[in-house]
Steps between C-alpha positions, in 0.01 A plus 500: 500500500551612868377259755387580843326368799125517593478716820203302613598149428869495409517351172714614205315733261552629187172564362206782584331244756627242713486109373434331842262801699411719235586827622627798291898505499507844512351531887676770624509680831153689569459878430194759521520519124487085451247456786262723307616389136540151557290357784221709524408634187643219318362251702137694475519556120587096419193378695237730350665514152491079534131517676391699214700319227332187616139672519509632141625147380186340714253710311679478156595150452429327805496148322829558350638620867398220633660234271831774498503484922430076426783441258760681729481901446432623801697800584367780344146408719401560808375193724173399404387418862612801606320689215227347579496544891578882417180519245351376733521689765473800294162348365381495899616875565353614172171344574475615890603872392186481213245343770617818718452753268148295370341363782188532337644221271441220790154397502316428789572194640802379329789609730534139609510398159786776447697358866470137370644576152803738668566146747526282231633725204868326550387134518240579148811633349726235555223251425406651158888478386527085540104517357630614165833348526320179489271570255703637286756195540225268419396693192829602327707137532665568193747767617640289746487692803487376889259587709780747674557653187100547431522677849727813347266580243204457683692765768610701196124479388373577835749806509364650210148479629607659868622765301213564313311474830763785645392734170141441544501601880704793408222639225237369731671768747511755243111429391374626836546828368206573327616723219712191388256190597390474143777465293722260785178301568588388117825413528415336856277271303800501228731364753274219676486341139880492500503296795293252398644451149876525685531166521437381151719783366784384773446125332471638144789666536708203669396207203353657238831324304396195645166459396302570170207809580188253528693280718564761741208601444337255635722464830470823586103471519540164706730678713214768573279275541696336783583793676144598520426219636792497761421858570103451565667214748719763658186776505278232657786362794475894585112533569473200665769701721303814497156319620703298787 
């Protein structure tokens, strides 16, 4: 097998990548045809074909992505914190474009209720993922996860529901045109149920091996019952903002 150098950090080769850096061996000197090929399109076509890998994996089996990114198979997903940042952030512009087109949709009064919810949108989603991290590490001791490792399915979980979110404000969007309000104002309603089930499907998914039906069962409804709780907390912290 021919051997050669890395060009970027000089160590023998003789494989496709390089052992110490990484890089492809077969870096070669830059042309119109490779920049296009190789570094634009390339690069463009691996992040959105690993975005949207990850995406259909989060709304598929999001409990068994989470225990496959936990036990050490990680490549073929995107970050989860940057998944999440990038929901996100489309959730925002999806919901400021549908207030534009439907302004009739604000009632009176509650634009400071709106303005307090956009300030503290970031810090209520990275509260809720530790919120059912923890409960879910107190509940489900038998798997034997840290509280870290209760963190990437509660992201993964929290994912799935951002992505539901996106969908809804998408048909929501698509609803303001009358001829079609009927029919999307169904699956609107459709796709608010999915978020609130998400999370016991993401758990489901993740231990049903682990546990027989009535014992998960049972957790899952304790773990509802906590996160209302939690979440009427979270709801109430925010008026007492909004009367202040």
């Amino acid at each position: 097998m021919n051997k050669k150098s890395c060009l970027n950090c000089g160590h023998e080769i003789s494989d496709e990548f390089c052992p110490h850096c990484g890089q492809k061996s077969d870096t070669a000197r830059i042309t119109s045809r490779s920049l296009i090929k190789s570094d634009i399109l390339g690069s463009v076509w691996h992040v959105e074909a690993k975005f949207f890998r990850t995406l259909k994996h989060v709304l598929v089996g999001p409990g068994r992505m989470g225990m496959d990114y936990i036990s050490g198979k990680r490549i073929k997903y995107y970050n989860l914190f940057s998944l999440l940042l990038i929901l996100f952030g489309f959730n925002v512009l999806a919901m400021h474009f549908y207030l534009d087109l439907n302004p009739n949709e604000i009632p009176e009064g509650s634009t400071k209720v709106i303005d307090v919810f956009s300030k503290y949108s970031k810090t209520i989603l990275f509260v809720l993922i530790p919120l059912l991290a923890l409960n879910a590490w107190i509940l489900f001791k038998r798997i034997k996860l840290n509280f870290a490792e209760h963190i990437i399915i509660a992201s993964v979980s929290l994912s799935g529901i951002l992505t539901l979110l996106l969908l809804d404000d998408l048909v929501s969007i698509v609803a303001v045109f009358k001829p079609l309000s009927k029919i999307f104002n169904v699956i609107d309603k459709i796709i608010v149920f999915s978020c609130v089930v998400f999370p016991a499907f993401t758990y489901w998914n993740a231990f049903k091996e682990s546990y027989p039906k009535l014992g998960l069962w049972w957790r899952l409804l304790v773990f509802y019952v906590l996160m209302g709780i939690e979440c009427l907390l979270i709801i109430a912290l925010l008026y007492k903002n909004i009367l202040s």
